[in-house]
GUFIGU-20055 format. One record per residue: residue number from 1; residue in three letters; x negated, y negated, z negated of N, C-alpha, C in turn. Coordinates in nm, 4 decimals. Last residue first. Example, Ala and Ser with C-alpha at 12.3 -4.5 7.8 and 13.67 -1.06 7.14 Angstrom:
SITE num residuo     n.c1     n.c2     n.c3    ca.c1    ca.c2    ca.c3     c.c1     c.c2     c.c3
SITE   2     SER  -1.2850   0.2250  -0.7080  -1.3670   0.1060  -0.7140  -1.2900  -0.0030  -0.7870
SITE   1     ALA  -1.3190   0.5690  -0.7800  -1.2300   0.4500  -0.7800  -1.3200   0.3300  -0.7800
# end
This chain:
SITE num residuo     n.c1     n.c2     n.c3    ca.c1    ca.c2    ca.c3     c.c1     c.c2     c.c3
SITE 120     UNK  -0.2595  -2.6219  -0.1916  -0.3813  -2.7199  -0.1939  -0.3451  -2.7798  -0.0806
SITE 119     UNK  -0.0461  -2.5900  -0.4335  -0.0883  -2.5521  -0.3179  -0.1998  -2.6605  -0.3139
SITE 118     UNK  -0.0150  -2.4651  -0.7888  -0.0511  -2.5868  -0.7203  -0.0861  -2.5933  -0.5636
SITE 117     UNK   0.1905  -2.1997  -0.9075   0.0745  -2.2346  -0.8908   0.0590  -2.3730  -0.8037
SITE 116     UNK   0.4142  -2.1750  -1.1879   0.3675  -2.2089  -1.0443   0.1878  -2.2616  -1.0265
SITE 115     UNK   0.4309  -2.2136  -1.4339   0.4061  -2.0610  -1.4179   0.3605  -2.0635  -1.2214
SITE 114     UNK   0.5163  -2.4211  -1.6094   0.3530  -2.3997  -1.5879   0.3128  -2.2329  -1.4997
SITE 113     UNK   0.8404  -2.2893  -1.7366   0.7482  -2.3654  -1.7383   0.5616  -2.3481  -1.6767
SITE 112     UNK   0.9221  -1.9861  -1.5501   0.8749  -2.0017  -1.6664   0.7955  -2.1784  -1.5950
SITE 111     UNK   1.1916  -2.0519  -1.2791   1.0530  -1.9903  -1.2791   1.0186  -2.0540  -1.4152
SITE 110     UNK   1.5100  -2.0603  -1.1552   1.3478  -2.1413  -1.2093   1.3196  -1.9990  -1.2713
SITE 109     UNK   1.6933  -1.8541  -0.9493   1.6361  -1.9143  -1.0219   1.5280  -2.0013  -1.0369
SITE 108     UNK   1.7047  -1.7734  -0.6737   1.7514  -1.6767  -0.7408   1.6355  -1.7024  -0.8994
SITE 107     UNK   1.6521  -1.8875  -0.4258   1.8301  -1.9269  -0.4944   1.8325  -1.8362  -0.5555
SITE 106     UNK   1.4059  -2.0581  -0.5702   1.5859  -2.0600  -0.5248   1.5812  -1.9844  -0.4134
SITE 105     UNK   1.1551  -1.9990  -0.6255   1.2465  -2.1310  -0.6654   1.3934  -2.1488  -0.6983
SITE 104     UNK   0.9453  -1.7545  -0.7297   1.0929  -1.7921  -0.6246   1.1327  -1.9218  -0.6720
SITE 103     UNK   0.6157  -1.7973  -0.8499   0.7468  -1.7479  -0.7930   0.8421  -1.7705  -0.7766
SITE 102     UNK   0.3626  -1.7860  -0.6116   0.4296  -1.8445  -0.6788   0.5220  -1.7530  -0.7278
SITE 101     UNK   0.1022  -1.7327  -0.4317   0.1532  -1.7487  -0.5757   0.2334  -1.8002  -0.6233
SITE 100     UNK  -0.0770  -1.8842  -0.2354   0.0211  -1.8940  -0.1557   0.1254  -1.8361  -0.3111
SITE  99     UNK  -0.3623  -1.8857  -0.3151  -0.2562  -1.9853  -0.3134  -0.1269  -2.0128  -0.2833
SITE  98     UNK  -0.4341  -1.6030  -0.2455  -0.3905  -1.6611  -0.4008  -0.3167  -1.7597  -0.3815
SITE  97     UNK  -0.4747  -1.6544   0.0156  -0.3581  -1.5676   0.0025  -0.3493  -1.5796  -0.1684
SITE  96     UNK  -0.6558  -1.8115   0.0426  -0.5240  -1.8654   0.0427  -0.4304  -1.7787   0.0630
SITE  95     UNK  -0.8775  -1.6790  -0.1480  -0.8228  -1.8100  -0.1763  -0.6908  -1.8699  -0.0913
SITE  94     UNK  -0.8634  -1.4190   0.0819  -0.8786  -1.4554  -0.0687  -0.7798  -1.5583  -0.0852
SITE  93     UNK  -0.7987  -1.5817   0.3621  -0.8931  -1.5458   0.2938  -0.8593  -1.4409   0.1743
SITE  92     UNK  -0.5851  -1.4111   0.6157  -0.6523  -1.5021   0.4956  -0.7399  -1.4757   0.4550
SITE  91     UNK  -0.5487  -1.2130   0.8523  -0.6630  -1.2328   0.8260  -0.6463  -1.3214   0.7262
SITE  90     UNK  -0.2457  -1.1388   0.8415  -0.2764  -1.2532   0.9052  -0.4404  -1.2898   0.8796
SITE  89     UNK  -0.2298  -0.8946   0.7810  -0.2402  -0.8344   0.8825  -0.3071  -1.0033   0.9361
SITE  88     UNK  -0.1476  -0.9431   0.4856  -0.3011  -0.8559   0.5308  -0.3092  -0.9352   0.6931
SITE  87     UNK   0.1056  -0.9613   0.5429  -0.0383  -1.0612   0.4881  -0.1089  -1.0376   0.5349
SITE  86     UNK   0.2012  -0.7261   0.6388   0.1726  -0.8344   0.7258   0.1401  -0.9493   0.6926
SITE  85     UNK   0.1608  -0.5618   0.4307   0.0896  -0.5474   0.5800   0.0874  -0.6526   0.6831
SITE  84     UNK   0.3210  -0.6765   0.2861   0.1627  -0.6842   0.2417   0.1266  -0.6446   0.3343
SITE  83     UNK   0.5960  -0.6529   0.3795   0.5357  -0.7971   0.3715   0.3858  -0.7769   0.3078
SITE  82     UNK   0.5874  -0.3944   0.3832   0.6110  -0.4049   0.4624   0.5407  -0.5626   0.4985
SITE  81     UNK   0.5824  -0.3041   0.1144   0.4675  -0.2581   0.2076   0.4902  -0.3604   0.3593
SITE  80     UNK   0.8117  -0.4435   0.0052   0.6837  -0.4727  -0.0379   0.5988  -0.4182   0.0650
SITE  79     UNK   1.0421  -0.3070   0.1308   1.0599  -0.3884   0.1910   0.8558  -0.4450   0.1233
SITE  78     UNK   0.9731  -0.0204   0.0488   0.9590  -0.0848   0.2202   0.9555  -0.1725   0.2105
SITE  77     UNK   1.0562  -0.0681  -0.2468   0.9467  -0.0703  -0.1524   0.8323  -0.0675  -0.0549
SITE  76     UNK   1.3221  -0.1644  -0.1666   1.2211  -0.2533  -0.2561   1.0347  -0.2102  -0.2320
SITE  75     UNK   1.4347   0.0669  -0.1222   1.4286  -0.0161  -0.0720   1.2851  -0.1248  -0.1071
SITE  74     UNK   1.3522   0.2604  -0.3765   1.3212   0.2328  -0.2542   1.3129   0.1377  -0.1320
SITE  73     UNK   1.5302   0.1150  -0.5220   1.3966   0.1235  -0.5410   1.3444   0.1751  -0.4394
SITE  72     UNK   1.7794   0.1609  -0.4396   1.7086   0.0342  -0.4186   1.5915  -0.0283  -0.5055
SITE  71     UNK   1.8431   0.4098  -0.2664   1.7998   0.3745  -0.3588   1.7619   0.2408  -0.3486
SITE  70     UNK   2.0644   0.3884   0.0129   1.9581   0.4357  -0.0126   1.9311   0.3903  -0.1695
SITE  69     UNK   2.3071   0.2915   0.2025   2.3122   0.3946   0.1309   2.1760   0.4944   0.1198
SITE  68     UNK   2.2894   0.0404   0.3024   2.2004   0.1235   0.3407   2.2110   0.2852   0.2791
SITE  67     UNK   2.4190  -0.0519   0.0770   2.5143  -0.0955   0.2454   2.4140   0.0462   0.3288
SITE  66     UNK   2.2911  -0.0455  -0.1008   2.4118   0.0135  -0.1538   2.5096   0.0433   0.0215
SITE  65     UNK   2.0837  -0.2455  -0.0785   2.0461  -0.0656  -0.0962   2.2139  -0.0132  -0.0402
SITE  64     UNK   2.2219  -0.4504  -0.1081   2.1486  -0.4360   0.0444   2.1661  -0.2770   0.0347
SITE  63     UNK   2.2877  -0.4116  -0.3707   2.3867  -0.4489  -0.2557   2.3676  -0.4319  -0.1268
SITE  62     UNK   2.0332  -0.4654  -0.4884   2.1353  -0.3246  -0.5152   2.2622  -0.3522  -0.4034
SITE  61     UNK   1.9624  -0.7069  -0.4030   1.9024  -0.5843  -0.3560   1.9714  -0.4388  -0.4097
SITE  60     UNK   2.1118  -0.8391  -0.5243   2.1157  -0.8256  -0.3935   2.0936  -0.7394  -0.3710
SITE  59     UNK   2.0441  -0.7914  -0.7801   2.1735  -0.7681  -0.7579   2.2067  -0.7752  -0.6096
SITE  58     UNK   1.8086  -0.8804  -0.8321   1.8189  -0.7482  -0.8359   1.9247  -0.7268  -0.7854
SITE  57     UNK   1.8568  -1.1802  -0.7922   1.7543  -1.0959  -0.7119   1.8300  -0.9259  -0.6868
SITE  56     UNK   1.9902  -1.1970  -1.0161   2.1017  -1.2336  -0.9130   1.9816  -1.1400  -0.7783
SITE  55     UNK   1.7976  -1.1684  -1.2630   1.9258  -1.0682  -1.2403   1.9870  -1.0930  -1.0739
SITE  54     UNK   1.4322  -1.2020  -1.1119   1.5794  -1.2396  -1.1433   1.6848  -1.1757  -1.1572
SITE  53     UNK   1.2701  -0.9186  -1.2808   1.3191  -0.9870  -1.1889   1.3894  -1.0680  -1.1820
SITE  52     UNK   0.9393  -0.7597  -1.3763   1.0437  -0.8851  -1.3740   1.0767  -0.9383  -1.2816
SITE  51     UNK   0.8325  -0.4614  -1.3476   0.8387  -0.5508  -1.2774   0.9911  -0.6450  -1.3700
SITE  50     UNK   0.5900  -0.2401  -1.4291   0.6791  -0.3233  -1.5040   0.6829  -0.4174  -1.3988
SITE  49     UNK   0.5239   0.0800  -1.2732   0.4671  -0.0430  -1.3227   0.5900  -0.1012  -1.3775
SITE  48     UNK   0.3701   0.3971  -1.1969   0.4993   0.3341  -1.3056   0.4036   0.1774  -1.3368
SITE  47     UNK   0.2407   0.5165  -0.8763   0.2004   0.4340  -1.0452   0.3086   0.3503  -1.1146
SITE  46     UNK   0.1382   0.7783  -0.7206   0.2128   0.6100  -0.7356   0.1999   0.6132  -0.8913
SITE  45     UNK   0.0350   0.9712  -0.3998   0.0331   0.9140  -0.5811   0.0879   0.8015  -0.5393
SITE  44     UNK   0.2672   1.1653  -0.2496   0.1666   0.9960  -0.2167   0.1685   1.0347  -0.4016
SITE  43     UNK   0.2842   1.5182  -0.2577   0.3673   1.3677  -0.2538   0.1974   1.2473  -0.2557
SITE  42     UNK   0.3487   1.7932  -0.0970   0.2242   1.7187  -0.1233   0.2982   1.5684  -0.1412
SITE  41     UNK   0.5044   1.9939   0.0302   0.5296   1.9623  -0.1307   0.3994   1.8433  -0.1446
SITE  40     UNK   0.3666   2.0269   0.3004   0.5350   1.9774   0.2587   0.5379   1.9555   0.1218
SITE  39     UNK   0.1479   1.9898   0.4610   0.1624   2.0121   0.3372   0.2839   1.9536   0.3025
SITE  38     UNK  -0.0035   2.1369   0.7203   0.1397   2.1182   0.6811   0.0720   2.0844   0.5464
SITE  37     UNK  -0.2827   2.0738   1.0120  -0.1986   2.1270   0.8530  -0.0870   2.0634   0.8059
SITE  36     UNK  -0.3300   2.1533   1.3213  -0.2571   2.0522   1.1824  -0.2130   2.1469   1.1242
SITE  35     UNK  -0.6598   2.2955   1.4003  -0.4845   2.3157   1.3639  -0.4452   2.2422   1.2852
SITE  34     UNK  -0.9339   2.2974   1.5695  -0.8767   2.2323   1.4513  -0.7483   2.2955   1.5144
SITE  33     UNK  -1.1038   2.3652   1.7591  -1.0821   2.4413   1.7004  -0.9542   2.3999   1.5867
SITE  32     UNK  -1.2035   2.1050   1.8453  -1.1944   2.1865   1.9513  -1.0552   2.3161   1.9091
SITE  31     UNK  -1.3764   2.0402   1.6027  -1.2548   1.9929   1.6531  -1.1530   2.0839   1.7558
SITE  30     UNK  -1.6342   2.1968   1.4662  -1.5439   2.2162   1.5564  -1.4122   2.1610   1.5918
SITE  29     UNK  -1.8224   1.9772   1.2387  -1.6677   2.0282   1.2559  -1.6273   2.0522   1.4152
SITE  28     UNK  -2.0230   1.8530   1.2484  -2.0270   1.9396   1.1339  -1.9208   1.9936   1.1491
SITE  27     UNK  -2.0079   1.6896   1.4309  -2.1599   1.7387   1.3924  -2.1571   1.8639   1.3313
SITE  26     UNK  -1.8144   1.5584   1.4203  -1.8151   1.6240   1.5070  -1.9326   1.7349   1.4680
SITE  25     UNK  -1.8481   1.3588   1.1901  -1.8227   1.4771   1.1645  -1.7472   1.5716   1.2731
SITE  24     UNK  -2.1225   1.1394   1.1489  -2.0129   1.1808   1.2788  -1.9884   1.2965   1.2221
SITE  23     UNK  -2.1848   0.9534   0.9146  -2.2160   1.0790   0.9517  -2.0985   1.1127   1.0772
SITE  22     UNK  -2.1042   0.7531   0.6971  -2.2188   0.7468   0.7922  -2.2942   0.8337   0.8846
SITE  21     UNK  -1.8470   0.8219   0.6133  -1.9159   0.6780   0.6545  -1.9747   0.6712   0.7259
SITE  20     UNK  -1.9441   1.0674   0.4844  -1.8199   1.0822   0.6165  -1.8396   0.8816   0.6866
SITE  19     UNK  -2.0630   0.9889   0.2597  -2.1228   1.0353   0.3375  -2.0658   1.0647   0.4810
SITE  18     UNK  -1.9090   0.8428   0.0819  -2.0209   0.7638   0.1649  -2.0842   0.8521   0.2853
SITE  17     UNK  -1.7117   1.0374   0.0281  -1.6801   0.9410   0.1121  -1.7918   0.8920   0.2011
SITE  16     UNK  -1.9064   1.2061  -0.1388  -1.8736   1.2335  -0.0324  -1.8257   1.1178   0.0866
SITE  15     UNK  -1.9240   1.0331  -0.3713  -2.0363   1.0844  -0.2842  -2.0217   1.0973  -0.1250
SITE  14     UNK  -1.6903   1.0225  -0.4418  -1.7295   0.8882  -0.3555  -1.8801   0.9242  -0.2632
SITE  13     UNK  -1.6318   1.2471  -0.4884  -1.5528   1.2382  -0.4049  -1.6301   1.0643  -0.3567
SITE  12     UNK  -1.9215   1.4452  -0.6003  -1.8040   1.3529  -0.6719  -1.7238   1.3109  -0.5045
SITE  11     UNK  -2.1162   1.5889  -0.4842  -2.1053   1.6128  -0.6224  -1.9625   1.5412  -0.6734
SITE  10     UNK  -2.1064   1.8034  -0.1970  -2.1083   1.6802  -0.2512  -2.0742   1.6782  -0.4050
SITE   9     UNK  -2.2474   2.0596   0.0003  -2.2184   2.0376  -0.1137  -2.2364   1.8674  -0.1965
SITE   8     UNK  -2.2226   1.9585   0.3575  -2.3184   1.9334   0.2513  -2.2424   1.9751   0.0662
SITE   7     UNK  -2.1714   2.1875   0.6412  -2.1415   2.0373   0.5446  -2.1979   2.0303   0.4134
SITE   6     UNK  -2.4513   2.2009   0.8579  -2.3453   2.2918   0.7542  -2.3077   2.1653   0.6997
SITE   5     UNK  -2.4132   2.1928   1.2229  -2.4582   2.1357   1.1217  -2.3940   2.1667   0.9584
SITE   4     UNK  -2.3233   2.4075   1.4981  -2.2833   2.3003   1.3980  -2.3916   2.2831   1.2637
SITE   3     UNK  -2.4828   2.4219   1.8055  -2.4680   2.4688   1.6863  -2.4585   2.3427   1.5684
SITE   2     UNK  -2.2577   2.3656   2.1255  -2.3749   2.2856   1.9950  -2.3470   2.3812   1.8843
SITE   1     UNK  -2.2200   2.5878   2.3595  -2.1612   2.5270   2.2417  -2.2733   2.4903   2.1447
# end
């Protein structure tokens, strides 16, 4: 059995990151040995934001939720992770995943004067 390598006292968490980057942590970690860990009370961070919606929007989506007998804040978002993974997932750039900006036309209203963006 390889003698392991000690892990390094890191000062800040990006420290560290950089350092799992560039370091095989076989080196430093008996795998062999590992046990999954539980953490049942451990939640995802998230972040209180402000979202504007159309009323007739929201009203679907309390209707979809309501058939699903789930929150429809929740719903809302699966359904967001769900369409940013599969942006992502189409390689764009940047620039034409900005371009692509808008918001809704129909069938769940106009949009503020000057508030669309121009496709190229």
């Amino acid at each position: 059995m390889p003698k392991r390598k000690p892990i390094p006292d890191f000062r800040s968490e990006e420290e560290e990151r950089e350092f799992w980057a560039t370091h095989d942590s076989s080196d430093y970690v008996d795998w062999a040995q590992a046990r999954r860990a539980v953490y049942p009370s451990l939640k995802p961070s998230t972040e209180t934001i402000s979202l504007r919606l159309p009323e007739s929007l929201l009203a679907d989506l309390k209707i979809l939720a309501n058939r699903m007998d789930v929150p429809y804040q929740s719903l809302l978002k699966v359904y967001l992770a769900d369409r940013v993974r599969v942006e992502l997932g189409r390689g764009q750039t940047t620039e034409e995943l900005a371009a692509m900006i808008r918001e809704p036309e129909a069938p769940y209203g106009k949009a503020p004067k000057g508030s669309h963006r121009k496709g190229k």
